[in-house]
N, C-alpha and C positions, 0 to 999 in steps of 0.2 A: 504494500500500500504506500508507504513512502517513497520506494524509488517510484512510481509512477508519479508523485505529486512534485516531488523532485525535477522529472522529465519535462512534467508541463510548465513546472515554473522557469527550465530553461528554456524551453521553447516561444513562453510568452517574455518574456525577458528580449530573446532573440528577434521575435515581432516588432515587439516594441524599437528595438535600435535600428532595425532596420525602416521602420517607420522614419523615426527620427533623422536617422539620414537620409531616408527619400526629400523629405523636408528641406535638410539642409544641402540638397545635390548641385540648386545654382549658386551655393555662396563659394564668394575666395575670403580669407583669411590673412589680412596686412598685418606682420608684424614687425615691430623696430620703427614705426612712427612717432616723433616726440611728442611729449605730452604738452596739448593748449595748442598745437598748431592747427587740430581739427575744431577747438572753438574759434577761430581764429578767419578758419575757408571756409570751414563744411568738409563733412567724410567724401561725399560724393565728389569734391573739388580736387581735394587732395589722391583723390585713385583717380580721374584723370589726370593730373599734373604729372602721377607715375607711368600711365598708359606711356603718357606723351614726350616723356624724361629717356623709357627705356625700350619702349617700342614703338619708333617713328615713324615704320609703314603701318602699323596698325592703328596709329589715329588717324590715318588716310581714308584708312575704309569706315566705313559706316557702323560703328558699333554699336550693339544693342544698348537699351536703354537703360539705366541703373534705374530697380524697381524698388529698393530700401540701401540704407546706408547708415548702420550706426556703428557705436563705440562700446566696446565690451564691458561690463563692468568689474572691478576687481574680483576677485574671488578668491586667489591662494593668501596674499597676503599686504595689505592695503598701507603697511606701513613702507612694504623693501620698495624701492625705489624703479619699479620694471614699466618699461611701456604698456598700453593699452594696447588691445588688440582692437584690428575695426572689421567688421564684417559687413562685406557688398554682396548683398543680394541681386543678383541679375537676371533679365527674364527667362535668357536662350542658354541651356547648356552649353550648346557650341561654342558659345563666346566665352564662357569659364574654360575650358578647356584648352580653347585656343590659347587663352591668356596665359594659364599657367605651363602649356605645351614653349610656349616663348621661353617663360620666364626659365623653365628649367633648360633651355638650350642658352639661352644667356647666361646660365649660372652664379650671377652675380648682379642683383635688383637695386637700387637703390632709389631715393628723395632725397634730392637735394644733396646730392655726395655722400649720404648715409646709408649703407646698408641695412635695407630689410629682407623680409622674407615673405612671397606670396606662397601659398596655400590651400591647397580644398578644404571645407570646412568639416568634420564631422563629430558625430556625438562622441562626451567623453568614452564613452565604451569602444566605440572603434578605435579612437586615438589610443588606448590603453590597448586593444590587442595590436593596431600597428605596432605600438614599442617594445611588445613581447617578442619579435623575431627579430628588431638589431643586431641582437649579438649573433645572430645565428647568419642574418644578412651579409654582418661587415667579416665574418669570415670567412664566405661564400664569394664574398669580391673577391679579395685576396686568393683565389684558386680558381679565377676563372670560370665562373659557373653560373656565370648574369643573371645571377638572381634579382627578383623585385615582389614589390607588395602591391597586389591586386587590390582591386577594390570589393571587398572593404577591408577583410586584412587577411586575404590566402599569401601566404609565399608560393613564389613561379621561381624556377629555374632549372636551366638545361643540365643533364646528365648523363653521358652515354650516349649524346646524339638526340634526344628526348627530352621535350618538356616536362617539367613535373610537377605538378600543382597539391600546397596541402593545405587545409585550414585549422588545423591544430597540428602541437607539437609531437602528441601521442601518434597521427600517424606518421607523422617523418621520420619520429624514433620507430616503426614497427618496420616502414621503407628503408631505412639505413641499415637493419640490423640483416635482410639479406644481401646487404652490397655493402662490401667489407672496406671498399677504397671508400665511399663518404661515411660509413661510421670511423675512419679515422680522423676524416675532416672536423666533421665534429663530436668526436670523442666525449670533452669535455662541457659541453652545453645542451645535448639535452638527458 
């Protein structure tokens, strides 16, 4: 009786964030903007002024409409001294994509000679399974094996010629443990 109520409550859990990110699927996420410069323009001004800063054929073209623009409010810790995040809600995925498709071939964002960082936006629980495979990520670079994080948070990468997609750590360790060359890759992490 309990492992069944168990099951449901992670599957509603699992609805639920998925929800939640469906939600949050047009926002980008600016972070490292100084604090008072968005009282100052407006959110919406200042993510053009970066469109326009770091992507110069893309203010050519017609971009979709910014449909919300606000300023995150604190949450971890309101005394340390950390910028704000601003979250732009936009109407067209495309144009999310495109932006951050830029921005991550650019690799280096800034306002105003400051580096920030653009972002897809998602619920704490995706962000928290995203960070669960760093470590398994950045040692998977390091041997060649292009790995990345799917949306919302599977690890991909190539092995033996082959794709290979997992969304928990339990199956990669059951996958690794018949292929003896990545369970020494990552031996120590999972």
């Amino acid at each position: 009786m309990q492992n069944r109520k168990e099951k449901k409550d992670r599957k509603q859990m699992k609805s639920l964030r998925e929800l939640w990110d469906n939600i949050k699927r047009t926002n980008i996420r600016i972070i490292g903007v100084s604090e008072g410069e968005e009282k100052e323009k407006g959110t919406e001004k200042i993510f053009q002024e970066i469109i326009a800063e770091n992507f110069p054929n893309m203010g050519k073209e017609p971009l979709t409409q910014i449909q919300e623009a606000q300023q995150v409010p604190y949450k971890i810790n309101p005394s340390r001294n950390t910028r704000r995040h601003i979250i732009i809600q936009l109407t067209k995925i495309k144009d999310k994509e495109k932006i951050l498709k830029a921005a991550r071939e650019k690799k280096q964002v800034s306002y105003k000679g400051i580096p920030i960082r653009l972002s897809a936006d998602f619920s704490a629980e995706t962000l928290q399974s995203r960070r669960e495979w760093n470590d398994i990520l950045n040692v998977m670079k390091g041997k060649i094996l292009q790995p990345r994080i799917l949306y919302p948070a599977r690890l991909s990468f190539r092995f033996e010629g082959e794709s290979k997609t997992f969304s928990d750590k339990q199956k990669l360790r059951e996958f690794s443990n018949t292929k003896p060359a990545l369970q020494q890759i990552l031996k120590k992490l999972l």
